[in-house]
C-alpha positions as CSV (number, residue, x, y, z in Angstrom):
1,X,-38.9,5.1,16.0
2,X,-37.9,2.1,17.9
3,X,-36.2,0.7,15.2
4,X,-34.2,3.4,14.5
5,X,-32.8,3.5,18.2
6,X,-32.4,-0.3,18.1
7,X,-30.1,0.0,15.3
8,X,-28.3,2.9,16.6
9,X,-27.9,0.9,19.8
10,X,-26.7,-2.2,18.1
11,X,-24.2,-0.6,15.9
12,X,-22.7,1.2,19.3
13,X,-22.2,-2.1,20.7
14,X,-21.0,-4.4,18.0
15,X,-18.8,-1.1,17.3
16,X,-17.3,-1.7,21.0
17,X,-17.0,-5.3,20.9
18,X,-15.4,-5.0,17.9
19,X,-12.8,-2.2,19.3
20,X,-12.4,-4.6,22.5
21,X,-11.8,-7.9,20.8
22,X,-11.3,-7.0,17.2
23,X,-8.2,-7.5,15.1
24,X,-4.9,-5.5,16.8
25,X,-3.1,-3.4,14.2
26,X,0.6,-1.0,14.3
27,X,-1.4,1.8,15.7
28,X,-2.1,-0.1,19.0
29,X,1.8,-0.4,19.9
30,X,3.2,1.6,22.7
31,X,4.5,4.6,22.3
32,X,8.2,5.2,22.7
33,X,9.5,2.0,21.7
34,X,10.9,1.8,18.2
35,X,9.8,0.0,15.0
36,X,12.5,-2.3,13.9
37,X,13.2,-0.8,10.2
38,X,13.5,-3.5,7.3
39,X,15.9,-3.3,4.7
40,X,16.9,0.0,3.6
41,X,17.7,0.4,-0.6
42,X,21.6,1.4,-1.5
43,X,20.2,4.8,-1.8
44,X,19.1,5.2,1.9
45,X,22.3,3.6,3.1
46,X,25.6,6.0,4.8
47,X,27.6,3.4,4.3
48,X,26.8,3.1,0.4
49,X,26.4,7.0,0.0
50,X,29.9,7.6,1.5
51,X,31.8,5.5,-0.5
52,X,30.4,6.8,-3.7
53,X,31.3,10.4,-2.4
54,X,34.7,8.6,-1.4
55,X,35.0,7.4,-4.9
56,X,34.0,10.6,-6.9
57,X,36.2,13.1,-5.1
58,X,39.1,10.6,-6.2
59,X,38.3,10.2,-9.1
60,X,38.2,6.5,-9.4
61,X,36.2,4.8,-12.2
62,X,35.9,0.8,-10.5
């Protein structure tokens, strides 16, 4: 029986030292501040999109 609670109790504190002094991943970044985003594809870009609409409604082949 003792065993059993020794464990438990070791694996609750190496379980909070490891949450206090562990590795820091995204999900630890304050809240409200924005991601910076990478590089979007030409298919995610306004810029890209509107000049193919530009280009279909006149028609133009280049």
């Amino acid at each position: 029986m003792y065993f059993a609670l020794t464990f438990v109790g070791l694996c609750a504190i190496f379980y909070l030292l490891w949450r206090a002094f562990g590795p820091v991943g995204d999900h630890d970044s304050t809240p409200g501040t924005p991601r910076t985003r990478g590089p979007i594809g030409p298919d995610d870009d306004p810029e890209f999109l509107f000049e193919l609409d530009r280009r279909e409604k006149r028609g133009d082949d280049s």
